[in-house]
N, C-alpha and C positions, 0 to 999 in steps of 0.2 A: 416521499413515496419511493421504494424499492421498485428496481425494474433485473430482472435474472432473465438473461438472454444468452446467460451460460448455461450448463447442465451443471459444470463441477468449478467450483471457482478456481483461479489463476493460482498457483502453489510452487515452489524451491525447496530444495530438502538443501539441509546446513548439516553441518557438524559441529560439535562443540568444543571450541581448540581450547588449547592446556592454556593459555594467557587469556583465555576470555572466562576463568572459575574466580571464586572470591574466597578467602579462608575458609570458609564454612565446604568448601569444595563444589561448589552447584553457582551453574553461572550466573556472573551479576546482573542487576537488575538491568544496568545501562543497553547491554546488549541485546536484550528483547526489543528495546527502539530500536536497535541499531537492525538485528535483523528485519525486523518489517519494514523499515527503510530498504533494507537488499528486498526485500519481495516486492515494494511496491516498483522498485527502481526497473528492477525486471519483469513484470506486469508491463508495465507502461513501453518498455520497450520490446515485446513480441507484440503487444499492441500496434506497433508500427510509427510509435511519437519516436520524432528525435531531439531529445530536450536541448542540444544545441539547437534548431531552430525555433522552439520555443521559446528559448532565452533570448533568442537572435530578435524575435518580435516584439521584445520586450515586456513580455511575460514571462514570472517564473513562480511553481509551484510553494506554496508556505504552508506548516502543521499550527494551526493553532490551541490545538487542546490534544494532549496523550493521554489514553489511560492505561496502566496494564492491572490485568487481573493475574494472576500469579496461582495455580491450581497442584502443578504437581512440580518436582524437582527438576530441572536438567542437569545431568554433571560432565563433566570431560568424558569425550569420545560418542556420547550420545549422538544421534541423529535427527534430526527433525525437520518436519515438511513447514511449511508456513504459508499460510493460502491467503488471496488477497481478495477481498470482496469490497465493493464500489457500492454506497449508496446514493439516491440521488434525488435533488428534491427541487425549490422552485429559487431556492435565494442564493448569496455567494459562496456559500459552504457547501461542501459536500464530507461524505463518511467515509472514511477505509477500515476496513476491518482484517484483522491478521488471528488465524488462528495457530497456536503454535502443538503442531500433534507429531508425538513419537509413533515411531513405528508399529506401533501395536495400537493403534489407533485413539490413544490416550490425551486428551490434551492439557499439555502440560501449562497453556498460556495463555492468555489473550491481549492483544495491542491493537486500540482505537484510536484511532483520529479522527480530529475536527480538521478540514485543511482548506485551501483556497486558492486561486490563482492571484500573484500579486502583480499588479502592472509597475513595473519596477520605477519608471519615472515617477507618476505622479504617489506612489507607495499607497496606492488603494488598492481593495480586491475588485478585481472585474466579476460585475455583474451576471455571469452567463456564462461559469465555468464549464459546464456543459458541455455547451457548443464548441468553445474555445478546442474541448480536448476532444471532440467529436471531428472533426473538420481535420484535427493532424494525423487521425487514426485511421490506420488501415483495417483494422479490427476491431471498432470500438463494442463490439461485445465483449471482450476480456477488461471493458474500463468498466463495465455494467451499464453500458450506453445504448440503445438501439442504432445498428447499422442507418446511414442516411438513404432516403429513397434513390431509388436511380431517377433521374431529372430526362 
């Protein structure tokens, strides 16, 4: 189940540097991960998580499944926003969603993930990612979380 407790999802505008193009001229594939890794990295951090004490509690975030769809080109010097949208559901996975849109509102991409929280000792995912990332968040609307009640 989707829960949007934003209006506009979480987004960073990139540019596309001259080492990040492939012969063909238009950037490689590898760095559409890479950028939605910078959008979720930064998401999660106006969100108000500090993934050092994340890691410190011995949990740390893991991607299990990537897809990208691949729609329009990007080449050197292009610009591009990349929005980061959080689904969320009942088990240890959850979704992130990246869309990769040029300035004229084109989207040139898409990057999904399957992802989870891993409890770094015993190397299992914790049950209740959720919560986990609810509880470190000062904003957990920009995770696509509902704020927790005031008590």
């Amino acid at each position: 189940m989707t829960h949007d407790f934003a209006t506009e999802p979480f987004s960073v505008r990139l540019e596309v540097r001259s080492y990040e193009i492939d012969p063909q001229l238009h950037l490689n594939g590898g760095f559409y991960v890479q950028y939605g890794d910078h959008a979720r990295f930064a998401c999660v951090q106006a969100a108000g998580v500090s993934i050092e004490d994340l890691l410190g509690s011995g949990i740390g975030p893991v991607n299990l499944e990537t897809v990208i769809k691949y729609h329009r080109e990007l080449r050197g010097g292009d610009q591009v926003d990349v929005s980061c949208a959080w689904e969320w559901g009942s088990g240890k996975t959850y979704r992130v969603h990246h869309q990769l849109r040029q300035l004229n509102g084109t989207v040139a991409a898409e990057v999904s993930h399957v992802s989870g929280l891993l409890d770094i000792k015993t190397r299992r995912l914790i049950a209740d990612p959720g919560h986990e990332w609810r509880i470190r968040a000062d904003r957990p609307e920009l995770l696509g979380l509902e704020p927790t009640s005031p008590t």
